[in-house]
Biopython code that builds the backbone (N, CA, C, O; Angstrom):
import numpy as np
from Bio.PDB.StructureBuilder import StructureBuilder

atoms = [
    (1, "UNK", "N", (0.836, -1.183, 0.000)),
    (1, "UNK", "CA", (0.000, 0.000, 0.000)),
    (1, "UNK", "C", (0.875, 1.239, 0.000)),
    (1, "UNK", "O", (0.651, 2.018, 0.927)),
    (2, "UNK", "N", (1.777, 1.555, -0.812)),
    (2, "UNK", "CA", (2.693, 2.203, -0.827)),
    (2, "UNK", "C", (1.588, 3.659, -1.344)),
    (2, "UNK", "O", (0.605, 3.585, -2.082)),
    (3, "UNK", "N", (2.115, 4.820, -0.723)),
    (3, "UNK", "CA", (1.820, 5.936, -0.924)),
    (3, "UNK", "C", (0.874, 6.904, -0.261)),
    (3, "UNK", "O", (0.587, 8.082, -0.472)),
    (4, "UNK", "N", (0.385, 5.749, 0.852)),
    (4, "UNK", "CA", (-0.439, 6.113, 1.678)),
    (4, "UNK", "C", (0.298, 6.179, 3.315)),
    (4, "UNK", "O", (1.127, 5.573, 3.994)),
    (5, "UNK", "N", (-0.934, 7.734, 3.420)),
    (5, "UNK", "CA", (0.113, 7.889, 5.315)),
    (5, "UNK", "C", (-0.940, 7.923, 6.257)),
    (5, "UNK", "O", (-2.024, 8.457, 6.019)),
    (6, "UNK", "N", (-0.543, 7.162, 7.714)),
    (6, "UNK", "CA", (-1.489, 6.978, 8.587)),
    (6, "UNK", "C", (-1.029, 7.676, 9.391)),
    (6, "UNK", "O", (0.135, 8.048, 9.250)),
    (7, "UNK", "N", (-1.757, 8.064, 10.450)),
    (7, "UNK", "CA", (-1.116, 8.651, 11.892)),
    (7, "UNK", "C", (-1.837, 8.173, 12.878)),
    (7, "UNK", "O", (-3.054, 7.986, 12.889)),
    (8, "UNK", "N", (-0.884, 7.933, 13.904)),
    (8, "UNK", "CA", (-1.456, 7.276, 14.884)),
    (8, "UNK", "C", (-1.471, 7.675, 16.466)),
    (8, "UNK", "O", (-0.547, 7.296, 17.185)),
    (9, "UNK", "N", (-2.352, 8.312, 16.893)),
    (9, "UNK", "CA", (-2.263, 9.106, 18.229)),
    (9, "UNK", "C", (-1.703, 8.348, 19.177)),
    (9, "UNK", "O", (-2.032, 7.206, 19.496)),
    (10, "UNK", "N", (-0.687, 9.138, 19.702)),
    (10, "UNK", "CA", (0.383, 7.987, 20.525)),
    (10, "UNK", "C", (-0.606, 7.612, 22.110)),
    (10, "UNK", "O", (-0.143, 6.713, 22.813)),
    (11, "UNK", "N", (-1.721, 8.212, 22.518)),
    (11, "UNK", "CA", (-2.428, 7.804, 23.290)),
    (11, "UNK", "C", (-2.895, 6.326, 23.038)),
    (11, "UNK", "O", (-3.019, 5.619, 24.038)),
    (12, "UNK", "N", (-3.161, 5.798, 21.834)),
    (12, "UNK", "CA", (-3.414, 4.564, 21.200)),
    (12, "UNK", "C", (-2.277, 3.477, 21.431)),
    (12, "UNK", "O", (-2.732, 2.358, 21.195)),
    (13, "UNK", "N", (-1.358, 3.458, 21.697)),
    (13, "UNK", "CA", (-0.168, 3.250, 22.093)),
    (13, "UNK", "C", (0.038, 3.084, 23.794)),
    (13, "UNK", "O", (0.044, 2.050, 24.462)),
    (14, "UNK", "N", (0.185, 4.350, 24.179)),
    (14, "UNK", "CA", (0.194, 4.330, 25.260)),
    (14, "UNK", "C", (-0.724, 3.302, 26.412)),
    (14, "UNK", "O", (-0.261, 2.663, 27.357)),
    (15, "UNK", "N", (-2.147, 3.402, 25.963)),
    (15, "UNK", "CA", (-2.838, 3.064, 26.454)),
    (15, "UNK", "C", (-2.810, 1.156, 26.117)),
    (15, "UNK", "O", (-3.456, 0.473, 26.911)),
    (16, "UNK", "N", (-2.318, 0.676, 25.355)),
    (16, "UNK", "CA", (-2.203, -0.594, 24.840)),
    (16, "UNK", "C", (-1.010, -1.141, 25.460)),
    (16, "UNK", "O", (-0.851, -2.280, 25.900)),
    (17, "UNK", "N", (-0.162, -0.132, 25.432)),
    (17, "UNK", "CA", (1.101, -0.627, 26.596)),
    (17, "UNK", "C", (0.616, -0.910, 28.089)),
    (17, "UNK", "O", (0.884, -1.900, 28.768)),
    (18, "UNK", "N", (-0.272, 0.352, 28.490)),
    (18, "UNK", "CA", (-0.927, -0.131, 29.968)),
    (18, "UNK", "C", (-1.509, -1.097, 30.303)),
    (18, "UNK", "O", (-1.346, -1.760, 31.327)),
    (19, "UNK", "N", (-2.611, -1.325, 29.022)),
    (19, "UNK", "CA", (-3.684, -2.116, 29.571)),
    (19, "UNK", "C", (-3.623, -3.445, 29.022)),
    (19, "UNK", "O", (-4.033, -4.449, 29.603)),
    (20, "UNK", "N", (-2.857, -3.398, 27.362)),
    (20, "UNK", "CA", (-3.301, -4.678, 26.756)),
    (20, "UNK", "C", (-1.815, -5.726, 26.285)),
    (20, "UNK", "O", (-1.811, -6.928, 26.021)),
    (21, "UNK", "N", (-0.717, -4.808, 26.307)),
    (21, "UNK", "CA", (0.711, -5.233, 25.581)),
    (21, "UNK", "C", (1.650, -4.631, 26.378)),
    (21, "UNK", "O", (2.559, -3.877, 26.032)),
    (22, "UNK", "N", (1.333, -5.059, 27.574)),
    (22, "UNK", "CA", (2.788, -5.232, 28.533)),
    (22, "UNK", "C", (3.918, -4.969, 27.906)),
    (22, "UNK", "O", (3.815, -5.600, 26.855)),
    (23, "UNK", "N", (5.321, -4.215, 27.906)),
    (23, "UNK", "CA", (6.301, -4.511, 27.181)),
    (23, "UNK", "C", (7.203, -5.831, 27.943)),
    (23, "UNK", "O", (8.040, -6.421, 27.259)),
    (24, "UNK", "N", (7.021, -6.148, 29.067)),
    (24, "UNK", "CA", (7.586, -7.813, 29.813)),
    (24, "UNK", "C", (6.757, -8.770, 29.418)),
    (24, "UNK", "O", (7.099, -9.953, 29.398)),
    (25, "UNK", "N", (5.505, -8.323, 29.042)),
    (25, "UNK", "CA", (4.183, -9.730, 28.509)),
    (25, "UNK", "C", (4.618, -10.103, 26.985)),
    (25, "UNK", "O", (5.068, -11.142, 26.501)),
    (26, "UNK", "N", (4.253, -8.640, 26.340)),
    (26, "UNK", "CA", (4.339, -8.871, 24.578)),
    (26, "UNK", "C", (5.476, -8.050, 23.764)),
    (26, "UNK", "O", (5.342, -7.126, 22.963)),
    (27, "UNK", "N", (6.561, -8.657, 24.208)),
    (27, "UNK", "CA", (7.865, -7.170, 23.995)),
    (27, "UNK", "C", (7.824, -7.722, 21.828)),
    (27, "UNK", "O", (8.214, -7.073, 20.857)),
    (28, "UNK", "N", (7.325, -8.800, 21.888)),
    (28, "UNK", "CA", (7.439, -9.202, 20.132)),
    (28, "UNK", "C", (6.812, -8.259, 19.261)),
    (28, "UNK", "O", (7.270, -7.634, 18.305)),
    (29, "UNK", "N", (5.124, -8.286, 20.026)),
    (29, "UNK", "CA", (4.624, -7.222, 19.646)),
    (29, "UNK", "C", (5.234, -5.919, 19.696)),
    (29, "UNK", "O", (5.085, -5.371, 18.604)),
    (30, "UNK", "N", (5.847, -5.214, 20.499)),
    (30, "UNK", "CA", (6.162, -3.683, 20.471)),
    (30, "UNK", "C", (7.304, -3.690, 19.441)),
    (30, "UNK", "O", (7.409, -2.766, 18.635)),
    (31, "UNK", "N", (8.168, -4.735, 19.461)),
    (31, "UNK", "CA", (9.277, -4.878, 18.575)),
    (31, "UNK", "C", (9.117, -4.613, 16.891)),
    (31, "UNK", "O", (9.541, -3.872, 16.004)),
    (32, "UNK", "N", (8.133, -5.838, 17.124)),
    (32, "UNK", "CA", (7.330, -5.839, 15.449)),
    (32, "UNK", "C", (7.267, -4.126, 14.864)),
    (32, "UNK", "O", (7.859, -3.677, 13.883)),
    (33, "UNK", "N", (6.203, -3.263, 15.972)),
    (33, "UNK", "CA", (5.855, -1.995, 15.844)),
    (33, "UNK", "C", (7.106, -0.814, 15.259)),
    (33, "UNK", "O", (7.168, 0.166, 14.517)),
    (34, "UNK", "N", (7.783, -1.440, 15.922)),
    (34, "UNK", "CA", (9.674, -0.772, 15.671)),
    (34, "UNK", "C", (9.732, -0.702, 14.665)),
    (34, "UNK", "O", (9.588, 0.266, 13.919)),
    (35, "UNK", "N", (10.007, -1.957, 14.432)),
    (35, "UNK", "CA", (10.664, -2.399, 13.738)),
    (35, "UNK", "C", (10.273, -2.455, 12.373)),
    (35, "UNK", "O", (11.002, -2.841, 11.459)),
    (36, "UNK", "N", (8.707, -1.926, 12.222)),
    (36, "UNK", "CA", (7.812, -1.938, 10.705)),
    (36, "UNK", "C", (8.471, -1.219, 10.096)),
    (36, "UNK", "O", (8.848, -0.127, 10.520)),
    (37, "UNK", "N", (8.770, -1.739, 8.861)),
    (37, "UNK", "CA", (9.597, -1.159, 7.663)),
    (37, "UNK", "C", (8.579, 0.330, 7.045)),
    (37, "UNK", "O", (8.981, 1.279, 6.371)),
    (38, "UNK", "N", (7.383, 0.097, 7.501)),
    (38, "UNK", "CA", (6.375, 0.989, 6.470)),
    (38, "UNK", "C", (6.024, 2.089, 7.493)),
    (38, "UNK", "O", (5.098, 2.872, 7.284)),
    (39, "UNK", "N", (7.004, 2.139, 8.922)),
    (39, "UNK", "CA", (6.886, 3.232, 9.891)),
    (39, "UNK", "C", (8.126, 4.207, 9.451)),
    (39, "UNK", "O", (9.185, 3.889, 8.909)),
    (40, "UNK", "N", (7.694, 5.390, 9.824)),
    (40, "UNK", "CA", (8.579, 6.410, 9.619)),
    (40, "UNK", "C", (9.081, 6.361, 11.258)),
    (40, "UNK", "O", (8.366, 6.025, 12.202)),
    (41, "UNK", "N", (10.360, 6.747, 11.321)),
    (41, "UNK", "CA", (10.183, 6.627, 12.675)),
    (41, "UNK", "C", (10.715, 8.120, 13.408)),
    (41, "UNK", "O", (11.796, 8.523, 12.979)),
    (42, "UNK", "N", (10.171, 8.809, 14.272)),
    (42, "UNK", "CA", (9.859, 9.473, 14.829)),
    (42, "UNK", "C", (11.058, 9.572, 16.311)),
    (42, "UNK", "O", (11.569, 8.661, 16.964)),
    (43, "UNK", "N", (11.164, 10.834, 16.415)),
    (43, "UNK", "CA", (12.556, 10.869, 17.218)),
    (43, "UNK", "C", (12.154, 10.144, 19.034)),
    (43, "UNK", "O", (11.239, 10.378, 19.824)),
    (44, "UNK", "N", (13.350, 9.229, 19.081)),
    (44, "UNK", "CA", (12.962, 8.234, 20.139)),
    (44, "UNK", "C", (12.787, 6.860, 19.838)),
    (44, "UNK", "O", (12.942, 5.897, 20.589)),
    (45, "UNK", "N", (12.402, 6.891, 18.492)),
    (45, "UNK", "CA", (11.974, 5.406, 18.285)),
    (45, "UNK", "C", (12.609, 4.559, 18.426)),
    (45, "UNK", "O", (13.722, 5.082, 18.373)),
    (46, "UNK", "N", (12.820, 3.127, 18.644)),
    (46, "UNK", "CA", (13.765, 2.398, 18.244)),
    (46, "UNK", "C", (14.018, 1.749, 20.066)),
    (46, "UNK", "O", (14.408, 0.584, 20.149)),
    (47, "UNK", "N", (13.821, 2.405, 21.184)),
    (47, "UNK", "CA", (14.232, 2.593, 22.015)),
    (47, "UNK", "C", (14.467, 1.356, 22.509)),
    (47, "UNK", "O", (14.376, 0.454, 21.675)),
    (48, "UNK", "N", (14.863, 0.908, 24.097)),
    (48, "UNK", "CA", (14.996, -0.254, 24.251)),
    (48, "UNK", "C", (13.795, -0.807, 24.953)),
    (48, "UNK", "O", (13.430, -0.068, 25.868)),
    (49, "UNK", "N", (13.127, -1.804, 24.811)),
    (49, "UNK", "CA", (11.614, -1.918, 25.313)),
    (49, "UNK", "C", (12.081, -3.077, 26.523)),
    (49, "UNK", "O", (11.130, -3.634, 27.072)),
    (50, "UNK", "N", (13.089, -3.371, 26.854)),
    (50, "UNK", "CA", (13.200, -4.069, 27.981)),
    (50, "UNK", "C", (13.845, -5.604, 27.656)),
    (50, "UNK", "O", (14.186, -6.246, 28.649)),
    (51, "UNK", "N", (13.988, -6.079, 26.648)),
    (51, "UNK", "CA", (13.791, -7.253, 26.501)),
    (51, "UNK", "C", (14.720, -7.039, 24.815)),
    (51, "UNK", "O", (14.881, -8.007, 24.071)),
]
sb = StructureBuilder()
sb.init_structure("model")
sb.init_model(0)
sb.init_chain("A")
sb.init_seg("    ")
for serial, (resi, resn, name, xyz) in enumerate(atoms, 1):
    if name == "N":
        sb.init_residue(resn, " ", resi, " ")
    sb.init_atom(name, np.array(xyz, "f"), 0.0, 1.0, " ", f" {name:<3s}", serial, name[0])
structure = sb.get_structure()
C-alpha cells in the first residue's frame, strides 16, 4: 500500500502498553511496531523496550 500515510495518536499506544501489551508480557509485539519497515520513525523510536 505504498503511498499512503497513517497517523497514529500515541495515546493509542500508550494506552495498549498499559492495559493490553505489557512490554515484559508482549515485547514481540512492540518490537514488530519498531521495527515496521512501512513506519517512519519518529525521534525516540527504536528505544529499548526491555527485553
Amino acid at each position: 500500500m505504498e503511498g499512503r500515510t497513517y497517523l497514529v495518536d500515541s495515546d493509542v499506544l500508550i494506552t495498549a502498553k498499559n492495559v493490553y501489551y505489557a512490554f515484559d508480557l508482549c515485547s514481540g509485539f512492540w518490537k514488530s511496531v519498531v521495527q515496521s519497515p512501512s513506519v517512519d520513525e519518529p525521534a525516540g523510536a527504536g528505544a529499548d523496550l526491555g527485553a
